[in-house]
C-alpha positions in Angstrom: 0.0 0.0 0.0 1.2 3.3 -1.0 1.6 6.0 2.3 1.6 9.4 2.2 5.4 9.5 2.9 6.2 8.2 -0.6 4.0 11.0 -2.3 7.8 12.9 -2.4 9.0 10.4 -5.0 6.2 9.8 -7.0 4.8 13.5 -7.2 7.3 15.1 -9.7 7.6 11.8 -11.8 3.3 12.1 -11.4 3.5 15.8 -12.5 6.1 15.1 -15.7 3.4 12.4 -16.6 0.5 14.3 -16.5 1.8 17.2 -19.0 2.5 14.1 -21.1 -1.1 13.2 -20.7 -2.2 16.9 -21.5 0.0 17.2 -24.1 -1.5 13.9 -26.3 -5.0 14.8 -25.3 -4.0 18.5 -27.1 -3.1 17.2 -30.2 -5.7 14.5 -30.9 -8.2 17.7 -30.5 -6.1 19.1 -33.3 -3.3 21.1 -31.5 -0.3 20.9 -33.8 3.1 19.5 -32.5 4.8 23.4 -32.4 1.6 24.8 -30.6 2.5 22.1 -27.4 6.2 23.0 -27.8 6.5 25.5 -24.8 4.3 22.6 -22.2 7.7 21.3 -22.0 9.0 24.3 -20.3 5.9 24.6 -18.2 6.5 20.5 -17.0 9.9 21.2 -16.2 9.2 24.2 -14.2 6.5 22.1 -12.5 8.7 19.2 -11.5 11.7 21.6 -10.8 9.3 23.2 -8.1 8.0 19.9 -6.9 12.1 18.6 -6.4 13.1 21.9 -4.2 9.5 21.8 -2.2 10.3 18.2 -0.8 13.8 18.4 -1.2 14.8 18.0 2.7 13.0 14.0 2.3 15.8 13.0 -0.4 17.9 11.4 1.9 20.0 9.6 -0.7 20.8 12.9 -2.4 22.7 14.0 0.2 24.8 11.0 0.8 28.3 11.1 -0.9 29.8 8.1 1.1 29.6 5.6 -1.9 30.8 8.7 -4.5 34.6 8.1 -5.7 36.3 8.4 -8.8 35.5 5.0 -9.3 31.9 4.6 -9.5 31.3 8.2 -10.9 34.1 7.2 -13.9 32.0 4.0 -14.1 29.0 5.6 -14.4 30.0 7.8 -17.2 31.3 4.9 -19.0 27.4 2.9 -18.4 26.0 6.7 -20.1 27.7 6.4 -23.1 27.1 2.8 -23.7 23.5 3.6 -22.5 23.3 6.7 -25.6 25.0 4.4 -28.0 22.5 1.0 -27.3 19.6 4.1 -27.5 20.3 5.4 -30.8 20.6 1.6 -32.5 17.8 -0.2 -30.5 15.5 0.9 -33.0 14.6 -2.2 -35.1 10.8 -2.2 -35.4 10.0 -5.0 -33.2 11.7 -2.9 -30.8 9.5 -0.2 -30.6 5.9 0.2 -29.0 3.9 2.8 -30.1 5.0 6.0 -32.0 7.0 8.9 -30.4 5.8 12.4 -31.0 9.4 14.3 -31.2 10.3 17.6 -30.1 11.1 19.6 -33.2 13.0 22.9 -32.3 13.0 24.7 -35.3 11.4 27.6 -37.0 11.0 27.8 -40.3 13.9 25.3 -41.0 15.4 27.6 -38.0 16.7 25.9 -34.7 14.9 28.2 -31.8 18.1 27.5 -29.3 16.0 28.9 -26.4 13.5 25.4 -27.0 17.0 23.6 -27.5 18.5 24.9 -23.9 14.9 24.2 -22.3 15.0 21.0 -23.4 18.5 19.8 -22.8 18.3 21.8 -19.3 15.1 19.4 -18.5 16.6 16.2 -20.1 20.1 15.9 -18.9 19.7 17.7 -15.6 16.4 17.7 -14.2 15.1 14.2 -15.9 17.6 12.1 -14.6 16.8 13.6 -10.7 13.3 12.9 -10.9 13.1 9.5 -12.9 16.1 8.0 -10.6 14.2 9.5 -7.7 11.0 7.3 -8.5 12.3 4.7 -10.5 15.4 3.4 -8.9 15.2 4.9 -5.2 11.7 4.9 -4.6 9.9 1.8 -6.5 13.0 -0.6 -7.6 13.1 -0.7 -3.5 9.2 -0.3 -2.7 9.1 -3.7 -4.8 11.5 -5.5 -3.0 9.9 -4.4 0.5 6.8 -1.7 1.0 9.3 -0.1 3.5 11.8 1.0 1.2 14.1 3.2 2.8 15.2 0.3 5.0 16.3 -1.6 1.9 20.2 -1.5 0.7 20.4 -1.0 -2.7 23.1 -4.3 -2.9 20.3 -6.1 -0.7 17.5 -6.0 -4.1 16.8 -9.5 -5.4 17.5 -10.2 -8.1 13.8 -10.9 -9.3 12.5 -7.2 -8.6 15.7 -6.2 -10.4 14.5 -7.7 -13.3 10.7 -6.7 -12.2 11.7 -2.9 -12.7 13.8 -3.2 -15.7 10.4 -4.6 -17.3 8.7 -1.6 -15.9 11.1 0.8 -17.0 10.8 -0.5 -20.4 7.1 -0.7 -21.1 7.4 3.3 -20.1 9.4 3.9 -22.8 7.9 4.1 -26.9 11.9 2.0 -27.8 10.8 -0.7 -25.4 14.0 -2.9 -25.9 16.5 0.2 -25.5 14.1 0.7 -22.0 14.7 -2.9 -20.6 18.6 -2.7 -21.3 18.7 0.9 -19.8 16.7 -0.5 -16.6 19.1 -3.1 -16.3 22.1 -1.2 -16.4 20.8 2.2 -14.2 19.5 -0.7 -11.9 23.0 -2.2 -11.7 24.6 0.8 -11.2 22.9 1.3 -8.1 23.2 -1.5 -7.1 26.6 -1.9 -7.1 27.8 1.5 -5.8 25.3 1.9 -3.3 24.8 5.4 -4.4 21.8 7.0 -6.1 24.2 9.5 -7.6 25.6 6.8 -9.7 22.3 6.5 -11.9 21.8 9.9 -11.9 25.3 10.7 -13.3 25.1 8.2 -16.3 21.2 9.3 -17.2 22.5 12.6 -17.2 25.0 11.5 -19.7 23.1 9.3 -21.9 20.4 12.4 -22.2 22.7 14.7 -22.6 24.9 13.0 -25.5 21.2 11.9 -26.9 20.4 15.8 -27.0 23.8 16.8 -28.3 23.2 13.6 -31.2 19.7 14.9 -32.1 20.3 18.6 -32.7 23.2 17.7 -34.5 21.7 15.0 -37.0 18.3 16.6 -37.0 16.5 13.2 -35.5 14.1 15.2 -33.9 11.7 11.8 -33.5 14.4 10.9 -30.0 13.1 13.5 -28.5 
């Protein structure tokens, strides 16, 4: 049963879902894609505020014990391999659904103030909030409904694999999901540290953001 004392972790992920939610309901009543554009900014903002409200219940956040050069270099490495397994799981049995882009441009123009909102939200704010929910709050809340008395090394093996499932059927590249659950949930995992996650999402979405502005495949977004 869900308490009230988890609403910290699952509000901001809630919030970023919801805009989702408004933003499909939008366009099937005929919005176009550029008119939803700036909901992004507004979602961001909304999760942003939701993060710094309840920020004093992240406990994990403010643990560095399980930080070193190590794990962080590890995690960096995980990022890249995470970006590079992103942009080539995309075989059509791989994919569920179609994604609805983010196309930044004007006229053939790239707006770079939608570019900065959007790489500000994806590789900085994104990777808080999902790891918060995903990996600290409901990887554990499987495992045991009291979930901030489970060690992240303690997580069976079965819920580990539980989670990766759920982080895939989140995600419209389905296959790309499952293999990105796995290795975020390994991460943690193994270094104990909820910062570990975070720093190689961060990567991965910010590579991805660098990769799609650059080659124009606006359809990752």
């Amino acid at each position: 049963m869900l308490e009230r004392s988890n609403l910290p972790y699952i509000a901001p992920f809630a919030a970023y879902v919801l805009f989702m939610f408004i933003e499909d309901v939008l366009l099937k009543l005929g919005w176009n894609a550029d008119d939803v554009r700036m909901l992004y900014a507004i979602k961001i903002t909304a999760v942003v505020v939701l993060l710094w409200i309840m920020r004093n219940t992240y406990s994990e956040l403010y643990s560095f014990a399980n930080v070193t050069i190590k794990t962080s270099m590890t995690a960096v490495v995980a990022g890249i391999v995470v970006f590079v397994a992103w942009i080539n799981l995309t075989a059509e049995w791989m994919v569920m659904g179609d994604a609805i882009g983010f196309d930044p441009r004007n006229d053939e123009q790239i707006d770079w103030v939608l570019v900065a909102i959007r790489l500000f939200g994806a590789a900085l704010v994104v990777p808080i909030m999902e790891e918060l929910f995903w990996r600290s709050f409901l990887m554990r809340w499987i495992e045991n409904q009291n979930f901030r008395s489970v060690v992240p090394g303690q997580i069976g093996f079965k819920f580990f694999f539980i989670m990766a499932a759920l982080f895939a059927v989140a995600h419209s590249l389905w296959f790309a999901g499952f293999f990105v659950g796995i290795v975020y949930g390994l991460l943690y995992m193994r270094s104990g540290t909820l910062w570990s996650p975070i720093l190689a999402h961060a990567v991965t979405n910010g590579l991805l953001g660098i990769w799609i502005v650059m080659t124009g495949n606006w359809g990752f977004w």
